[in-house]
Structures are given as structure tokens and as C-alpha cells.
matplotlib code that plots the C-alpha trace (Angstrom):
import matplotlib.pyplot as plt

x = [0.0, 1.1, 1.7, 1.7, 3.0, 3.2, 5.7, 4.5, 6.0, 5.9, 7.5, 8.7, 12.1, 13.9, 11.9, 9.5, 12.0, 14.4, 12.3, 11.1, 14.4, 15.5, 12.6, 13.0, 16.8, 15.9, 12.9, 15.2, 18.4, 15.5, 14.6, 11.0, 11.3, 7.9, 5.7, 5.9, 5.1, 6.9, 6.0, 6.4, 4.4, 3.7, 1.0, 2.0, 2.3, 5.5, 8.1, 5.7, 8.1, 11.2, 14.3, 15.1, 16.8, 20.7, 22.0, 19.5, 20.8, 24.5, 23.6, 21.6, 25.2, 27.1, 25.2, 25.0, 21.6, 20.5, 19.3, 15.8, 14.4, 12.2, 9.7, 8.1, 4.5, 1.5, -1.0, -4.5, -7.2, -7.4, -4.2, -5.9, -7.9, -4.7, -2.4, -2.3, 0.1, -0.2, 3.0, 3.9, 6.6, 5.1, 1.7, 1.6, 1.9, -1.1, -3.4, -3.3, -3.6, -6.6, -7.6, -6.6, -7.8, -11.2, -10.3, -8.9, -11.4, -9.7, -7.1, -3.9, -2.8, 0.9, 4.0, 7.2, 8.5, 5.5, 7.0, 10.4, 10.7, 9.5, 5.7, 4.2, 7.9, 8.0, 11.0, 12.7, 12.9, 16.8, 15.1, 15.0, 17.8, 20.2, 21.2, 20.4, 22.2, 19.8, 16.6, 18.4, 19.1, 15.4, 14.3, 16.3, 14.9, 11.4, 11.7, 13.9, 10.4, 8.3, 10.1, 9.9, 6.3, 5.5, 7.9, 8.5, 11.2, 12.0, 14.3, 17.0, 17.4]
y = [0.0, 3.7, 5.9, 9.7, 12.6, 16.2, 18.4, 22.0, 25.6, 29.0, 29.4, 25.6, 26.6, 25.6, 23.6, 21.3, 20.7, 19.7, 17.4, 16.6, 15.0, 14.0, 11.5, 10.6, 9.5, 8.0, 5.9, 5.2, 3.9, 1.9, 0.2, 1.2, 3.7, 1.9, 2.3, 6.4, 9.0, 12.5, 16.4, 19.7, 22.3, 26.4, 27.6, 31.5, 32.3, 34.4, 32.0, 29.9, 28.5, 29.2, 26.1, 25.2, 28.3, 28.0, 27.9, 25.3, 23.0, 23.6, 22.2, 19.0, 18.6, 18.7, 16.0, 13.8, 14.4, 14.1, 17.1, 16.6, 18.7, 20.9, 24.5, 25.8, 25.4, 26.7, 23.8, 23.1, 22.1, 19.0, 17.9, 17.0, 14.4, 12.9, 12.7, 10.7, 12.7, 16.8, 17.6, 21.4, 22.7, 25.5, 26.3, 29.2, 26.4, 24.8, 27.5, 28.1, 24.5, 24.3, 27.0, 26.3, 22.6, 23.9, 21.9, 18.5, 16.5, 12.9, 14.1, 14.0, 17.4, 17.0, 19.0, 17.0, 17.0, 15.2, 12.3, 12.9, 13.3, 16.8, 16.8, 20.5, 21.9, 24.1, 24.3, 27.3, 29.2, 29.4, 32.1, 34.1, 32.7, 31.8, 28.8, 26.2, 23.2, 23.4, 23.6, 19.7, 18.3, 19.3, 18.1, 14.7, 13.7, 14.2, 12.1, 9.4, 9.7, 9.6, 6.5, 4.5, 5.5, 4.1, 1.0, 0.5, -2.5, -2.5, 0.5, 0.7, 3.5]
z = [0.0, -1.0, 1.7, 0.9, 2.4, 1.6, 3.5, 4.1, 5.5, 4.2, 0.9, -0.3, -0.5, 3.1, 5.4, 3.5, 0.9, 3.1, 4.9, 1.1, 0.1, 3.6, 4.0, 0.5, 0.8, 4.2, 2.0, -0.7, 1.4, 3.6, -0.1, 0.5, -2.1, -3.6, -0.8, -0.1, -2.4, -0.9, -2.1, -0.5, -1.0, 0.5, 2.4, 0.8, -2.9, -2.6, -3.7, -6.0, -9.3, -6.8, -6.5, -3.1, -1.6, -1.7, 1.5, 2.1, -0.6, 0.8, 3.7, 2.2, 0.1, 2.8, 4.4, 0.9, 0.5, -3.3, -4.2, -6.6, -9.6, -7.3, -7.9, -5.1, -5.1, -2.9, -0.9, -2.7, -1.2, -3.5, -1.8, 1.4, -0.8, -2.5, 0.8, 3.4, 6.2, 5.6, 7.9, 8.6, 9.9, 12.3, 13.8, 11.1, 8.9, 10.4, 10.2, 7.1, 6.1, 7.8, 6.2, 2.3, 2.8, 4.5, 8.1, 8.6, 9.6, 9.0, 11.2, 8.5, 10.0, 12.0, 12.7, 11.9, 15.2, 16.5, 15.2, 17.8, 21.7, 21.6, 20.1, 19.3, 18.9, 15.6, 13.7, 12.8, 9.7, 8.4, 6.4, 9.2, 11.8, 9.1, 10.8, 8.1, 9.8, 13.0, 10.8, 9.1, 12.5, 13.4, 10.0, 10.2, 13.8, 12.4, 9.8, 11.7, 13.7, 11.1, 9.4, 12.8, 13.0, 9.4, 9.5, 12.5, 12.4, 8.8, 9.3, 11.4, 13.9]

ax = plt.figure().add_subplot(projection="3d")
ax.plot(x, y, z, "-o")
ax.set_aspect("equal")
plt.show()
């Protein structure tokens, strides 16, 4: 069975995207490549057709992450139909989600660090604080969480 997941923040060009390509390198290393389908997406139009911002990608280099062909793009409200985790970043991020998707009455709405040791924490914007590495150690403990939480033992930790 297909699991989906759609990464979301601000402007798709730091923190979803990173968690974009994290989780997917995670998924592809794990083999499971098959059974996740991964996007990113904004919850603002302003960076809409924007790459993944540079100092972002430096630090996914530096850390061997494969970097994908990526344009920013803004949430729809058809997404909440076509995914099964909607996972933002902030509690910005889920406002407007719940507002762009009209609710979330299944209950697909998360932050990514609900899946570590520190549930409801937001993670910050390198846009803004410039530090880029701790928005990837934040990013890479959610989706360490997230991976445990969707395979449990067939991953290693």
C-alpha cells in the first residue's frame, strides 16, 4: 500500500524541501522507495516557481543528500484528498492549512517534530535565523520519527 505525504511551510524553498528529500533519501536507502510517495508544498504564494533556496541546498550537500528537480508550489485544497500525512513545519503552517484545505477533519494534520521526543515543537525558519544546519538536524529527527512511525522495524534507527 502507498503511503503519501506532503511536507509544508511558508514558501517551499527551506523547510519542507528539506524534509522533502530528507525523508526521501531516508525511504530510498530503507529500499522502501515503492511504498511512499513524498511532495512539499507552501501555504504563501511568494516563492511559487522558486528552487530550493541556496544555502539550504548547501547544507543538504554537505550532508550527501540528493538534491531533486524541485519549484516551489502553494498547498491546494485538492491535496488533502490525494495525501495521506499533511505535515507542517510550524503552527503558522497549520493555520493556514486548515484554512486552504477547509479543516482536517480525518485528522492527516501533523507538525514534523511530533514524530520525535519533543511533540508541538515548531521548527525554525533558516530564512530568518540563518542557521540552516539546525533547521536539518530538526528536519532529520522528524523524519527518523516519522520512518519509525511508518515502518516500524523494517528500518534501522
Amino acid at each position: 500500500m502507498l503511503t503519501s505525504i506532503l511536507f509544508i511551510c511558508h514558501g517551499n524553498i527551506c523547510r519542507s524541501t528539506c524534509a522533502h528529500y530528507v525523508l526521501q533519501d531516508m525511504v530510498n536507502r530503507a529500499g522502501l522507495s515503492e511504498a511512499v510517495e513524498i511532495d512539499s508544498a507552501a501555504t504563501s504564494r511568494e516563492e511559487i516557481g522558486n528552487p530550493i533556496y541556496p544555502p539550504m541546498e548547501r547544507t543538504l550537500k554537505s550532508h550527501n543528500v540528493p538534491i531533486l528537480n524541485h519549484r516551489a508550489r502553494q498547498l491546494r485544497r485538492e491535496d488533502y484528498g490525494k495525501f495521506d500525512f499533511l505535515i507542517g513545519t510550524d503552527d503558522e503552517n497549520l493555520y493556514y492549512m486548515n484554512r486552504i484545505c477547509g479543516g482536517d477533519p480525518d485528522g492527516k494534520f501533523s507538525l514534523l517534530m511530533d514524530y520525535t521526543d519533543r511533540p508541538g515543537t515548531e521548527i525554525s525558519d533558516p530564512w530568518y535565523t540563518r542557521d540552516f544546519e539546525r533547521t536539518y538536524q530538526d528536519v532529520v529527527k522528524g523524519c527518523t520519527g516519522l520512518m519509525q512511525r511508518l515502518f516500524g522495524d523494517r528500518v534501522k534507527k
